[in-house]
Backbone as a printed PyTorch tensor [residue, N CA C, xyz], in Angstrom:
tensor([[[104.1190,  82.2340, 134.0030],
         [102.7260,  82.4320, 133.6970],
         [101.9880,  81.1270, 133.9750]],

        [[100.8270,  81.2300, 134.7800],
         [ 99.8730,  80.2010, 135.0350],
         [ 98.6300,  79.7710, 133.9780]],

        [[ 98.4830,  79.5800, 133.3750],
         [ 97.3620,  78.8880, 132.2710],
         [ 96.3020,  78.1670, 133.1240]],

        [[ 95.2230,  78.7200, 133.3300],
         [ 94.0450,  78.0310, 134.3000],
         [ 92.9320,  78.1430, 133.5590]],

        [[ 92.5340,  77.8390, 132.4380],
         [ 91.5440,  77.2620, 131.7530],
         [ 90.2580,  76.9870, 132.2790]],

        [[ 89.2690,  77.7790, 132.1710],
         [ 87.6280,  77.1840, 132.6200],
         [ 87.1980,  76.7600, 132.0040]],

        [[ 87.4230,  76.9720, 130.6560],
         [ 86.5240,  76.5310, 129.6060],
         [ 87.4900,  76.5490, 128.4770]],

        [[ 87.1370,  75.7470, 127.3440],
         [ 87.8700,  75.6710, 126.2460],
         [ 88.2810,  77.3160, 125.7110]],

        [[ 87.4260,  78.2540, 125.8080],
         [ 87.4350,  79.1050, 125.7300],
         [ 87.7040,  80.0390, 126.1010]],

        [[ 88.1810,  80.3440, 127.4170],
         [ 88.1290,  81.3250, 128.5230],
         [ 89.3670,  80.9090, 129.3350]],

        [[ 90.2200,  81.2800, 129.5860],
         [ 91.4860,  81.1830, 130.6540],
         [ 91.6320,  82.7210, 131.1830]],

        [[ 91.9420,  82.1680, 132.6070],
         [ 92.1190,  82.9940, 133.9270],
         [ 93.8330,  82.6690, 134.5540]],

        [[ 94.2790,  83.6050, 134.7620],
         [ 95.7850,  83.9610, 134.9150],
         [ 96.3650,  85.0960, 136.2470]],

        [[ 97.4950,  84.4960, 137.1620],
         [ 97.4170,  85.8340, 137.7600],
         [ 98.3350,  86.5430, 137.3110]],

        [[ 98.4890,  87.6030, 137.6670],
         [ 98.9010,  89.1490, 136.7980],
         [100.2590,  88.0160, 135.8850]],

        [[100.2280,  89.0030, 134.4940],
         [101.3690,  88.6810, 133.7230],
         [101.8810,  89.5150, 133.3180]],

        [[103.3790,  89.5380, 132.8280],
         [104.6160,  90.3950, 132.6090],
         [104.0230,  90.7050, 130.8910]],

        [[105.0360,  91.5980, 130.7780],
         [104.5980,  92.1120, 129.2830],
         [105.7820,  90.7280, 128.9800]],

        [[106.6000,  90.1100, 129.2840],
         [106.9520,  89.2370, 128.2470],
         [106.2760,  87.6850, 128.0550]],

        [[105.3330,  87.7800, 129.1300],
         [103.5750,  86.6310, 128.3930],
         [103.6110,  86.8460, 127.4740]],

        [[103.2050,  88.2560, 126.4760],
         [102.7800,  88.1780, 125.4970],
         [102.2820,  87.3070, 124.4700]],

        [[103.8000,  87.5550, 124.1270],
         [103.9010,  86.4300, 123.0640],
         [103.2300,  85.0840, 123.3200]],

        [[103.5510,  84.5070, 124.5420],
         [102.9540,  83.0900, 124.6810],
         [101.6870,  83.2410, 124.5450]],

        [[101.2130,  84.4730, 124.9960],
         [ 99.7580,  84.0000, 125.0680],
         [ 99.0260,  84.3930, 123.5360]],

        [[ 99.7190,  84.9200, 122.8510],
         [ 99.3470,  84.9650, 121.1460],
         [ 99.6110,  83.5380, 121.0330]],

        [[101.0200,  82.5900, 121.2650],
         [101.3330,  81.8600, 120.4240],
         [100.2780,  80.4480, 121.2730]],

        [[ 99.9010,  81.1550, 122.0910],
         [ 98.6650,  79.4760, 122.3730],
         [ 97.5940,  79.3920, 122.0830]],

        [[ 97.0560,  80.6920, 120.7930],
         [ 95.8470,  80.7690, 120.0810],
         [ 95.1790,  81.5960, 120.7980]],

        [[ 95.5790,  82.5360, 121.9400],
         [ 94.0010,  82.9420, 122.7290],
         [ 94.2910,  84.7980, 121.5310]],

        [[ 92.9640,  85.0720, 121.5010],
         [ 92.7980,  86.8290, 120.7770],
         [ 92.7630,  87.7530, 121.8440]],

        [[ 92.0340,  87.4700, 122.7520],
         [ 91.3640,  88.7150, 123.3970],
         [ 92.5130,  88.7440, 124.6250]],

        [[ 92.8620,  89.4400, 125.4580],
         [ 93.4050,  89.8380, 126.8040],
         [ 92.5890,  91.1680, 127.4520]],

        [[ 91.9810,  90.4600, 128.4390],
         [ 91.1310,  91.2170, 129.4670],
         [ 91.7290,  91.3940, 130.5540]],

        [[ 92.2880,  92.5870, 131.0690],
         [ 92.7300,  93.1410, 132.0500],
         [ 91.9160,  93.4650, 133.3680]],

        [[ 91.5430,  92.6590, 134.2620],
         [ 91.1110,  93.0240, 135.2640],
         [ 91.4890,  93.5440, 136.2520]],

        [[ 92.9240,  94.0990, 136.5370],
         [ 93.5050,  94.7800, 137.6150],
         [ 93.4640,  96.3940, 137.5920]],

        [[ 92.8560,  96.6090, 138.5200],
         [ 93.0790,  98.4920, 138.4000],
         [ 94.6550,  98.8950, 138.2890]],

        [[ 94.9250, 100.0760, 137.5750],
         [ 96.4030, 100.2900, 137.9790],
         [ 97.1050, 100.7980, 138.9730]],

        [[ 96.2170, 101.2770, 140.1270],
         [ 96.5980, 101.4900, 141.1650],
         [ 97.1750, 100.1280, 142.1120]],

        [[ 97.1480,  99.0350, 141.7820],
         [ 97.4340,  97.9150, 142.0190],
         [ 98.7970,  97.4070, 142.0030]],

        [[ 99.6840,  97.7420, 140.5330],
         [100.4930,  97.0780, 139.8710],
         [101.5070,  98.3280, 139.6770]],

        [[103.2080,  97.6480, 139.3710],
         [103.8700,  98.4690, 138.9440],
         [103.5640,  99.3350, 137.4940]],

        [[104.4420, 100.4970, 137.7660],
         [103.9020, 101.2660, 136.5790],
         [103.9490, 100.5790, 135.0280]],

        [[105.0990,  99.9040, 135.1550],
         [105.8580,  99.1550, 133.4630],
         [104.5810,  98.0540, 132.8950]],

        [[103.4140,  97.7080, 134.3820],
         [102.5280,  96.4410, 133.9130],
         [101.0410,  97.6470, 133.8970]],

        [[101.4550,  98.7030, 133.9460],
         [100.0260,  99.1380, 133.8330],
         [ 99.0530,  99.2310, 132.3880]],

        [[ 98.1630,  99.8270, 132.5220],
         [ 96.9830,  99.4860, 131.5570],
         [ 97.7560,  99.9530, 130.3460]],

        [[ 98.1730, 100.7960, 129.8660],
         [ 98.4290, 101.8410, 128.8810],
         [ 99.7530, 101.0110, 127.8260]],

        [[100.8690, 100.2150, 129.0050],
         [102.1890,  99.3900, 128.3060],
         [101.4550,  98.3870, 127.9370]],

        [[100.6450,  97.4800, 128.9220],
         [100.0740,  96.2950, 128.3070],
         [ 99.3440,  96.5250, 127.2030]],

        [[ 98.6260,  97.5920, 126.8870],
         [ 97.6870,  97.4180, 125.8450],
         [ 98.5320,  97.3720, 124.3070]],

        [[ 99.3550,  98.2670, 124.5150],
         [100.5920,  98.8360, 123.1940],
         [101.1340,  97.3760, 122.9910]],

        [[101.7630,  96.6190, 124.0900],
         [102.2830,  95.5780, 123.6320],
         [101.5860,  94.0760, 123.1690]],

        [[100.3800,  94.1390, 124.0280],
         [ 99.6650,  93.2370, 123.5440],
         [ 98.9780,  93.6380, 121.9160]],

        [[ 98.3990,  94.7270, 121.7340],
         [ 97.7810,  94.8370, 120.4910],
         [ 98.7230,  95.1220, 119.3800]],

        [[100.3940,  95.1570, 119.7650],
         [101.7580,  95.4680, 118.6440],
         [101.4290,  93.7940, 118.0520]],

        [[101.0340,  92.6080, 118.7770],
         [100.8330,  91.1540, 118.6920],
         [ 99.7130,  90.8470, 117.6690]],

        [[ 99.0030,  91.9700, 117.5060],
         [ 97.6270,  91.8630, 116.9970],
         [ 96.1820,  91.1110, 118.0320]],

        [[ 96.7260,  91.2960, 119.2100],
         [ 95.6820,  90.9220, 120.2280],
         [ 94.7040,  92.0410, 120.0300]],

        [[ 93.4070,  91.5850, 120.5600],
         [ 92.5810,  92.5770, 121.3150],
         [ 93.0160,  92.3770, 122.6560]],

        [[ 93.1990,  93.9860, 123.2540],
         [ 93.8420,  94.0690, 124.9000],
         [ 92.0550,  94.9700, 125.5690]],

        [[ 91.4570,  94.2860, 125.7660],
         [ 90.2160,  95.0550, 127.1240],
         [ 90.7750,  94.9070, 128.3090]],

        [[ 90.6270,  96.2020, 128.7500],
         [ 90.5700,  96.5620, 130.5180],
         [ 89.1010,  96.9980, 130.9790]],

        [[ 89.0580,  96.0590, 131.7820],
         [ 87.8500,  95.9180, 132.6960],
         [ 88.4150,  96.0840, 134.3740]],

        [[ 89.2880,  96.5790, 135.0760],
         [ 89.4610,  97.3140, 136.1050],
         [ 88.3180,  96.6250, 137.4610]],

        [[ 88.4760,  95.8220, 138.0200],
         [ 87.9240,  95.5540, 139.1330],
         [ 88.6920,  95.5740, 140.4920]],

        [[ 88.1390,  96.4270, 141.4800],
         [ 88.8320,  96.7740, 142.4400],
         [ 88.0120,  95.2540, 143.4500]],

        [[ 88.8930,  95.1480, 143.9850],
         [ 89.2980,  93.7050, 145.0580],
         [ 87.7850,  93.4540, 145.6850]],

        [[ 86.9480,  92.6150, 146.1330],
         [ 85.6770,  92.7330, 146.5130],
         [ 84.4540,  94.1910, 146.4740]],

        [[ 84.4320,  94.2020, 145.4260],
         [ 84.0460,  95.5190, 144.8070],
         [ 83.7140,  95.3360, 143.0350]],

        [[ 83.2170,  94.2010, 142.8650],
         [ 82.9830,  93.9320, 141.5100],
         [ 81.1190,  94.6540, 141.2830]],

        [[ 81.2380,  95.5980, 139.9690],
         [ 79.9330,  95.8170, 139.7270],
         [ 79.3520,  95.2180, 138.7050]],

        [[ 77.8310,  95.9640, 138.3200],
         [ 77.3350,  95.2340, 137.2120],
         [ 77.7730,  95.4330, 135.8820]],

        [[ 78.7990,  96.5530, 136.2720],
         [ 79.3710,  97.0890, 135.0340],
         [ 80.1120,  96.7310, 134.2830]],

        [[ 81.3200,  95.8520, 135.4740],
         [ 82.5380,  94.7500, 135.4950],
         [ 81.4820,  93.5500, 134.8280]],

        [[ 80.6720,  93.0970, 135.1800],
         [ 79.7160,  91.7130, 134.5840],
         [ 79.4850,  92.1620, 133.2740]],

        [[ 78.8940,  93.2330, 132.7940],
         [ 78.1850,  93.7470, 131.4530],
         [ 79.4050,  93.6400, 130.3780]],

        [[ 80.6240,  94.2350, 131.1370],
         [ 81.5530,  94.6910, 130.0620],
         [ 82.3700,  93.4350, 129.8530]],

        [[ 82.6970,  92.6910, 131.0920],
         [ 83.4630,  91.5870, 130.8400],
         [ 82.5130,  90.3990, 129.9160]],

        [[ 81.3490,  90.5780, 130.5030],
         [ 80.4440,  89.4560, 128.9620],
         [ 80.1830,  90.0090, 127.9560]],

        [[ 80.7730,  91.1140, 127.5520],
         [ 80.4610,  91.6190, 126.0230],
         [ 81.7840,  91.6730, 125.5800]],

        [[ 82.9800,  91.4770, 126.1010],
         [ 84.5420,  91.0550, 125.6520],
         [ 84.2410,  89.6580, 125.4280]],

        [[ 83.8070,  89.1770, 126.3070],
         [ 83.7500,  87.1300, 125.8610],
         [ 82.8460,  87.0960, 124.6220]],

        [[ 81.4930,  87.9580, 124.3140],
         [ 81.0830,  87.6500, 123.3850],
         [ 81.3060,  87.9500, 121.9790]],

        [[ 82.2090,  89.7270, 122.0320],
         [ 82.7710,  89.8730, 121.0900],
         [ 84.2750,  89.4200, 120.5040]],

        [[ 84.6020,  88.4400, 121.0400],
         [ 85.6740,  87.7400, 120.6620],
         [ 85.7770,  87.1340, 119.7800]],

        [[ 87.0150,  86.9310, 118.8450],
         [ 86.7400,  86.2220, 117.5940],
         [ 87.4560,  84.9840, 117.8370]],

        [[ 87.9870,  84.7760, 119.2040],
         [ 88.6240,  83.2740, 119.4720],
         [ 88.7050,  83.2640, 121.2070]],

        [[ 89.8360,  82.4960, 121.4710],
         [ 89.4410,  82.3320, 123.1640],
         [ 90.1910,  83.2830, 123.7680]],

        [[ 89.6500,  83.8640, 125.1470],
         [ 89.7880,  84.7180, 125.7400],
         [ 91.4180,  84.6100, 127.0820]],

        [[ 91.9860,  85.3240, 127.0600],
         [ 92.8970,  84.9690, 128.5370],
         [ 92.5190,  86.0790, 129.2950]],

        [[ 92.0930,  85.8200, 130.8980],
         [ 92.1710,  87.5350, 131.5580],
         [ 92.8420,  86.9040, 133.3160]],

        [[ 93.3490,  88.3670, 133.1820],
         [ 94.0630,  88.3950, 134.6890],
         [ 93.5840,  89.8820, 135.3280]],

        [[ 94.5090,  88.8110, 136.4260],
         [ 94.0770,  89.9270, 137.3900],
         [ 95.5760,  89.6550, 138.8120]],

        [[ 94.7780,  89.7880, 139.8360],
         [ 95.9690,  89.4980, 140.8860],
         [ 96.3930,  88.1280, 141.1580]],

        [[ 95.5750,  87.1920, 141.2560],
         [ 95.4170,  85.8060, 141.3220],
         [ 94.8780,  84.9720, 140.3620]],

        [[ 93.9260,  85.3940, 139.2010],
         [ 92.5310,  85.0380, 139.0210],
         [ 91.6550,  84.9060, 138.9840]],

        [[ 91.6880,  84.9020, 140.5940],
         [ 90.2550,  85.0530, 141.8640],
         [ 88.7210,  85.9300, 141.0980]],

        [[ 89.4170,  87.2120, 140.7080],
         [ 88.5180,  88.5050, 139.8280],
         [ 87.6770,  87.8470, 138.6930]],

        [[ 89.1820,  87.1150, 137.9420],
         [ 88.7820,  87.2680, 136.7630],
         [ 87.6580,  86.3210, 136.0960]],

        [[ 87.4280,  85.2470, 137.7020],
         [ 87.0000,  83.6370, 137.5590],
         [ 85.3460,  84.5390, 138.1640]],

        [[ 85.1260,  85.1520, 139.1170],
         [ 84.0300,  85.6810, 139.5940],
         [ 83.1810,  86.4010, 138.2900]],

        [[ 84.3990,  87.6550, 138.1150],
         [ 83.2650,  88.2230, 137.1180],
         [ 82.9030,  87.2360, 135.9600]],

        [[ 83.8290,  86.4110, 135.1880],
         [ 83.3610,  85.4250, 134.7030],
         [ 82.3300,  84.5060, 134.5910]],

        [[ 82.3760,  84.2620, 136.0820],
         [ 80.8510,  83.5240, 136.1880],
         [ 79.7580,  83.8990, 136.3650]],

        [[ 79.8000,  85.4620, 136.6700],
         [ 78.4290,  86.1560, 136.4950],
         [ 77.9680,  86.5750, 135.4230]],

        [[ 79.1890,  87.0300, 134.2730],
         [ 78.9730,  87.8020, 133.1420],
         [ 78.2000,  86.0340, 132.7940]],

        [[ 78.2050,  84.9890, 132.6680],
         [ 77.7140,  83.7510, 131.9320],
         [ 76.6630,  83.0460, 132.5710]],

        [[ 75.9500,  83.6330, 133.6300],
         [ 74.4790,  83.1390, 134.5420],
         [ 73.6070,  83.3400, 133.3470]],

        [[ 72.8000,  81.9640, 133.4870],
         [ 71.8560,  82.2670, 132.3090],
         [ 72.0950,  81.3440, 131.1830]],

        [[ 73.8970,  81.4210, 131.0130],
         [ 73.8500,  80.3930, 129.8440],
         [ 75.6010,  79.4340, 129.9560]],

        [[ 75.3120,  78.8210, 131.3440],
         [ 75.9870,  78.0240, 132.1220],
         [ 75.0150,  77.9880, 133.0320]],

        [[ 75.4090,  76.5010, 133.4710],
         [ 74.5260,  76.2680, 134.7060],
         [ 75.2910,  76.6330, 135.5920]],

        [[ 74.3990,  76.9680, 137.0680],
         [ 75.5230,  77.2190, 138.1120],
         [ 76.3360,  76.7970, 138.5990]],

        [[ 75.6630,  75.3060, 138.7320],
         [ 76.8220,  74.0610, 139.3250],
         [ 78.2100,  74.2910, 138.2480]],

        [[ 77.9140,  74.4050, 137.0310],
         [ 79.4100,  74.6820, 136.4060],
         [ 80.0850,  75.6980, 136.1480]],

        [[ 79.3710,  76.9440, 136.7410],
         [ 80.1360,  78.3530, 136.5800],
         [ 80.7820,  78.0660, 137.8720]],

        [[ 80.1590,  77.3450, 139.2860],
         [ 81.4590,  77.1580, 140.3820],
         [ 82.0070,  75.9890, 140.4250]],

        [[ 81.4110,  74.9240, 140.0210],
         [ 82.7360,  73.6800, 139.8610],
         [ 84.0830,  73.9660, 138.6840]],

        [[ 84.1970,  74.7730, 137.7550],
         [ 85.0200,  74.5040, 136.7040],
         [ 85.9270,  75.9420, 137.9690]],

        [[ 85.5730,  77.0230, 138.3180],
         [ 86.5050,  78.1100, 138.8000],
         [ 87.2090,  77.2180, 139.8730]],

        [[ 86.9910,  76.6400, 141.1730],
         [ 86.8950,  75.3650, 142.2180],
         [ 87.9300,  74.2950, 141.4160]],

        [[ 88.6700,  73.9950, 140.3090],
         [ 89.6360,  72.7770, 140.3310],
         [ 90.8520,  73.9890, 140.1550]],

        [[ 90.6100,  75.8580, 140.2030],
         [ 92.0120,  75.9600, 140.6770],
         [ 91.7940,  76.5720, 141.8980]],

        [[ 91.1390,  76.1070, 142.5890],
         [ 90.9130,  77.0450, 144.2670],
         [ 90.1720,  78.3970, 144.7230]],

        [[ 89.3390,  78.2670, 143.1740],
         [ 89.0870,  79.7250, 143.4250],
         [ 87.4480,  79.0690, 144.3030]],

        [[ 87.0890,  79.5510, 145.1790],
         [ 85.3920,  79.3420, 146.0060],
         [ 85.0500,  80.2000, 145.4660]],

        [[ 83.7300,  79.9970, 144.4650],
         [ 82.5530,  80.9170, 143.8230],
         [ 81.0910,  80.3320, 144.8070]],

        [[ 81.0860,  79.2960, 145.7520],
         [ 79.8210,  78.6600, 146.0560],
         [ 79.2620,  79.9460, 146.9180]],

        [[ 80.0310,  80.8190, 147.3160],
         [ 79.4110,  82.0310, 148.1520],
         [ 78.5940,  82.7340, 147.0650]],

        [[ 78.1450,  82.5830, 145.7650],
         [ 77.8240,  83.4460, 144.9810],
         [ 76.8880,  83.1240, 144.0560]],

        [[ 76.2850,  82.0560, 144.5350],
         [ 75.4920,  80.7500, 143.7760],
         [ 74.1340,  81.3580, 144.1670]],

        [[ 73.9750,  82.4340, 144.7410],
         [ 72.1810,  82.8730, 145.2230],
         [ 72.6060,  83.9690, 143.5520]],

        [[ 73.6420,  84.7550, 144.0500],
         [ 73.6130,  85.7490, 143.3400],
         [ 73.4720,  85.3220, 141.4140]],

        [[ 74.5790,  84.4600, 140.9900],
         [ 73.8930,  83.6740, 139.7250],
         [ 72.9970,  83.2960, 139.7670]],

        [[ 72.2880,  82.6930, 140.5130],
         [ 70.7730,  82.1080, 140.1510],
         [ 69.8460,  83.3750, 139.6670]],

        [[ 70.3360,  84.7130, 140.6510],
         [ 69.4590,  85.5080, 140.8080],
         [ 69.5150,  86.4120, 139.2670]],

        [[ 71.1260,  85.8680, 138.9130],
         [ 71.5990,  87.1390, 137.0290],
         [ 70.6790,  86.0710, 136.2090]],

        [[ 71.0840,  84.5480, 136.5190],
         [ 70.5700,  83.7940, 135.4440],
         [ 68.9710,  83.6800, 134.9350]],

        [[ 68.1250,  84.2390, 136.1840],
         [ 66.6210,  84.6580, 136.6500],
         [ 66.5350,  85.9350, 136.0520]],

        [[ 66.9270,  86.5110, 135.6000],
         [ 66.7480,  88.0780, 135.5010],
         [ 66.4690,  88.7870, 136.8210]],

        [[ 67.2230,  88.4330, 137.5200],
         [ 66.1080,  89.0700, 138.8610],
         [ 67.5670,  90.0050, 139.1570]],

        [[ 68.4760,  90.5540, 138.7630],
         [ 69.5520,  91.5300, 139.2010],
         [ 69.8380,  92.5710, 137.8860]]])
């Protein structure tokens, strides 16, 4: 398991085994946000095992389902109302991260600046600078 941290709060991961679990209870994070559709992943990592085993932990397990360049406003709405209803810090995966660092930085336009919704995704390789009209444009109300 990869631990890629944006924020004190928020870590991005690519896909993890149901035996993460535990680690990721025992490094303080509550929430696990699932960003991979299950058409993606073997059956044993799909939405339905992860959720049973993560919430047997006492996690909150959200699936937010984003298909590969194909993120909506829906994926933004739902993934910033998991970060906000959280009662501690968040971990979410996906295939790489890549997903989970994008919708991330859109669900938070507005209250991050932009320069740091793409410099903090950018120290693990993820390029958000293609997407810096589009935050300006969530953080504007203008989307």
């Amino acid at each position: 398991m990869d631990f890629r941290p944006l924020t004190p709060t928020y870590t991005v991961s690519p896909q993890i085994e149901l035996s993460d679990l535990p680690a990721i209870k025992a490094a303080g994070y509550y929430t696990v946000i699932d960003n991979r559709p299950d058409s993606e992943i073997s059956a044993h990592l799909q939405t339905i095992h992860m959720r049973v085993a993560a919430e047997g932990l006492d996690l909150t397990f959200i699936a937010n389902p984003i298909v590969g360049g194909s993120i909506t406003m829906q994926n933004v709405t739902d993934q910033g109302a998991a970060i906000a209803a959280a009662k501690g810090p968040v971990f979410a995966y996906c295939a790489s991260g890549n997903r989970s660092s994008i919708v991330w930085a859109l669900s938070q336009a507005g209250s991050i600046q932009t320069n740091e919704l793409i410099a903090l995704p950018a120290k693990y390789g993820y390029q958000l600078e293609g997407l810096r009209a589009q935050i300006d444009a969530l953080a504007a109300g203008n989307l």
